[in-house]
C-alpha positions in Angstrom: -12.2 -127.0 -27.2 -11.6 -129.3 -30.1 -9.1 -132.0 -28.7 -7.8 -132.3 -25.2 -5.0 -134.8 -24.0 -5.3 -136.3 -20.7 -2.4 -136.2 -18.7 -4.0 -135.9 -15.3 -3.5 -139.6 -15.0 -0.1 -139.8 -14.5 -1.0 -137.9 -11.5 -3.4 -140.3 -10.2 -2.0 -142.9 -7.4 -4.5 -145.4 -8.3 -6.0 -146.3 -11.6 -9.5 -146.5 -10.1 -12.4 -145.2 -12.4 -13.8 -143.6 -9.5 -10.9 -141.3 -9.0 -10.8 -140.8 -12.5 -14.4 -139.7 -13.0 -13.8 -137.6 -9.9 -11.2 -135.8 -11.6 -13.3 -134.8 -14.6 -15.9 -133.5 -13.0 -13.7 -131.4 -11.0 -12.2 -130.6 -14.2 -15.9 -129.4 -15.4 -16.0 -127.8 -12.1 -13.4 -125.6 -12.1 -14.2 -124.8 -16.3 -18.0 -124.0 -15.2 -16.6 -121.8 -12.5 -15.0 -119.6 -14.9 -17.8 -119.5 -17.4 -16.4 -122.0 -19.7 -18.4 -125.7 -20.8 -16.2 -128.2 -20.9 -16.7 -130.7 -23.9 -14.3 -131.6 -25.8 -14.7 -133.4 -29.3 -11.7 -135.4 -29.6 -10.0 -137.2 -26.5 -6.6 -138.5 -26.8 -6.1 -141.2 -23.8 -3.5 -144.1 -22.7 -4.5 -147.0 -22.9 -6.3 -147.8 -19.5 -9.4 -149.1 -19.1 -10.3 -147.1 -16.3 -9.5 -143.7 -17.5 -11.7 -144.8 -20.7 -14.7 -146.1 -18.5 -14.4 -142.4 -16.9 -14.2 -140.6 -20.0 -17.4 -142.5 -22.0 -19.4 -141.7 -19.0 -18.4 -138.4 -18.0 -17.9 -136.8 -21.8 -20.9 -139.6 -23.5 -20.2 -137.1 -26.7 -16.3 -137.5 -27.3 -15.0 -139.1 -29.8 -11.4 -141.1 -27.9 -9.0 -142.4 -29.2 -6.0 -144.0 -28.0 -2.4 -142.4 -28.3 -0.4 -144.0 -31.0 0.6 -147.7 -30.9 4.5 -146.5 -30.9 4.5 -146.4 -27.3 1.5 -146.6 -24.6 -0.1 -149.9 -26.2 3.6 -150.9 -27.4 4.4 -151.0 -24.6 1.5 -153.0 -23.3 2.4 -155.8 -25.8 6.1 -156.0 -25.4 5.5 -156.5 -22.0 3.1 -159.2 -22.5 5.3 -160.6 -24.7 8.3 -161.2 -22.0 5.9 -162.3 -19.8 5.2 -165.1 -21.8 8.5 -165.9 -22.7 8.1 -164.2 -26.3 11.3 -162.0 -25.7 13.6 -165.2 -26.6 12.0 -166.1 -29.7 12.2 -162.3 -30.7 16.1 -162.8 -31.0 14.8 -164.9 -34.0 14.9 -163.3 -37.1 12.2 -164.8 -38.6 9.7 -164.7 -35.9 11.0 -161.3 -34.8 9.6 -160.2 -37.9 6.2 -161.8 -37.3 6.1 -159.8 -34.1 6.8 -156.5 -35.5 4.0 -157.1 -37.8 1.8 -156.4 -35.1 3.3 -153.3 -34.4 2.0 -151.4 -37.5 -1.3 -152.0 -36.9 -1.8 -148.8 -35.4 -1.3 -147.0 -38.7 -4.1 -149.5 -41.1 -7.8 -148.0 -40.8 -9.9 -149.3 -37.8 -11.7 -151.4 -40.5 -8.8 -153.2 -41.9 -7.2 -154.4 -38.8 -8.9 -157.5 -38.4 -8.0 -158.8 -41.8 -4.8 -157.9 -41.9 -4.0 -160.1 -38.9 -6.2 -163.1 -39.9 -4.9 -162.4 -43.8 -1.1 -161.0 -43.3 0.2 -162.0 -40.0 -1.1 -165.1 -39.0 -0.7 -167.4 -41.8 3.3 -166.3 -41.1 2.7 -167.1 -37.5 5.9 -169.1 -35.9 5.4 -172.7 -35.3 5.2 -171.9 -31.3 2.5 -172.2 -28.3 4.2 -169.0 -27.0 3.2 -167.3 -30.0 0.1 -168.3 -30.6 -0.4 -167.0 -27.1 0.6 -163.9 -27.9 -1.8 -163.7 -30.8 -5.1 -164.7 -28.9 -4.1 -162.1 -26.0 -4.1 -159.5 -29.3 -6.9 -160.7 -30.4 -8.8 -161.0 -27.1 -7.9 -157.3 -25.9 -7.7 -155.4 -29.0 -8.9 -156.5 -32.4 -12.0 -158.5 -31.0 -15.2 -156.0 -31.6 -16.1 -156.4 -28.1 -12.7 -156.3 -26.7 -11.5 -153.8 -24.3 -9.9 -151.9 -26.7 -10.9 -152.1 -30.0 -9.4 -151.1 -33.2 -11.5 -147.9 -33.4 -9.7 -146.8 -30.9 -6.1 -147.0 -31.5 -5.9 -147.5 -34.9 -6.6 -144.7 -37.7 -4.3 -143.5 -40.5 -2.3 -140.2 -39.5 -4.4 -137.5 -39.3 -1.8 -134.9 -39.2 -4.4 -132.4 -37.6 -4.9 -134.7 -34.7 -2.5 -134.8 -32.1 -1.0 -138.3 -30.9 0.2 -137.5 -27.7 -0.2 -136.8 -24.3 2.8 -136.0 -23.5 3.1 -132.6 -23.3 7.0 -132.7 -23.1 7.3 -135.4 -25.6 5.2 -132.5 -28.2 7.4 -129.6 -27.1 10.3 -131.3 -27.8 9.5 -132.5 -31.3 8.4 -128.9 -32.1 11.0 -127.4 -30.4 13.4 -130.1 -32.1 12.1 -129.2 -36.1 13.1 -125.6 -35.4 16.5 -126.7 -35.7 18.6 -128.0 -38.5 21.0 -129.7 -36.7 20.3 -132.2 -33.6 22.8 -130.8 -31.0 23.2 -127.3 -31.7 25.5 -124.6 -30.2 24.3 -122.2 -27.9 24.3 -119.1 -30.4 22.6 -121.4 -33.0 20.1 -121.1 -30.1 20.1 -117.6 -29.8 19.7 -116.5 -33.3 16.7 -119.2 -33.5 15.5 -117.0 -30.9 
């Protein structure tokens, strides 16, 4: 098995790593039980720290990565960035545009992340205490080497091969959706796609 995404979470009342360690192992279990080893290379995860806590120490050998920036952790960050009043100041053009910076992180190397923020964003950083709030939570939580989650594991150019979801609708539809030509097709367009 060469990547798996984790979806199981979503199903998961609690985000306790406990449960979530539970699951994997019965995950293993139920793979072992029909002759199959369970061990996947790649691990595509949202961004929860107890879900990745689970998966370093039940699968020590997979290399995880984060889904893409566009919407788990996008969403993590816009909605630190209402909570701290940032959601007034993004009306602003000017410092809107300093926030969307941030938002194309995802797509630099691991490597270059750091210094594009210290070199590309922040010397454009908006006179503002709200912002600069916003910056050290970034930089606390995801571009510091010891953060939570670090830039190895969200950001990476596209690798087409690798799959940036774990949404297993989300994928089906955007499959489904380049079979067609137009985005609301009849019904016997439909049929003679299929």
């Amino acid at each position: 098995m060469d990547v798996i995404s984790l979806w199981f979470t979503a199903c998961c009342r609690t985000k306790v790593r406990l449960h979530n360690v539970h699951m994997l192992n019965t995950v293993q279990a139920n793979y072992a039980a029909m002759n199959f080893y369970f061990a996947p290379r790649n691990v595509v995860i949202v961004s929860e720290s107890s879900l990745l806590s689970a998966i370093t120490s039940v699968l020590p050998n997979a290399s995880v990565h984060c889904c893409r920036l566009s919407f788990h952790l996008g969403q993590a960050w816009w909605r630190h960035m209402n909570s701290i009043g940032l959601g007034l100041i993004y009306k602003n053009r000017s410092s809107a545009h300093w926030l969307q910076l941030f938002f194309g992180l995802s797509f630099l190397p691991a490597n270059e992340v750091a210094d594009a923020v210290t070199d590309d964003i922040m010397p454009d950083a908006p006179a503002s205490d709200t912002a600069m709030k916003f910056a050290d939570y970034v930089l606390e939580n995801y571009i510091a080497v010891d953060s939570n989650f670090p830039p190895t594991l969200w950001a990476q150019p596209q690798d087409l091969s690798m799959t940036h979801t774990n949404n297993g609708a989300e994928s089906y539809h955007s499959h489904l959706n380049a079979e067609f030509y137009a985005k609301h097709p009849n019904i016997y367009t439909c049929l003679t796609t299929y």
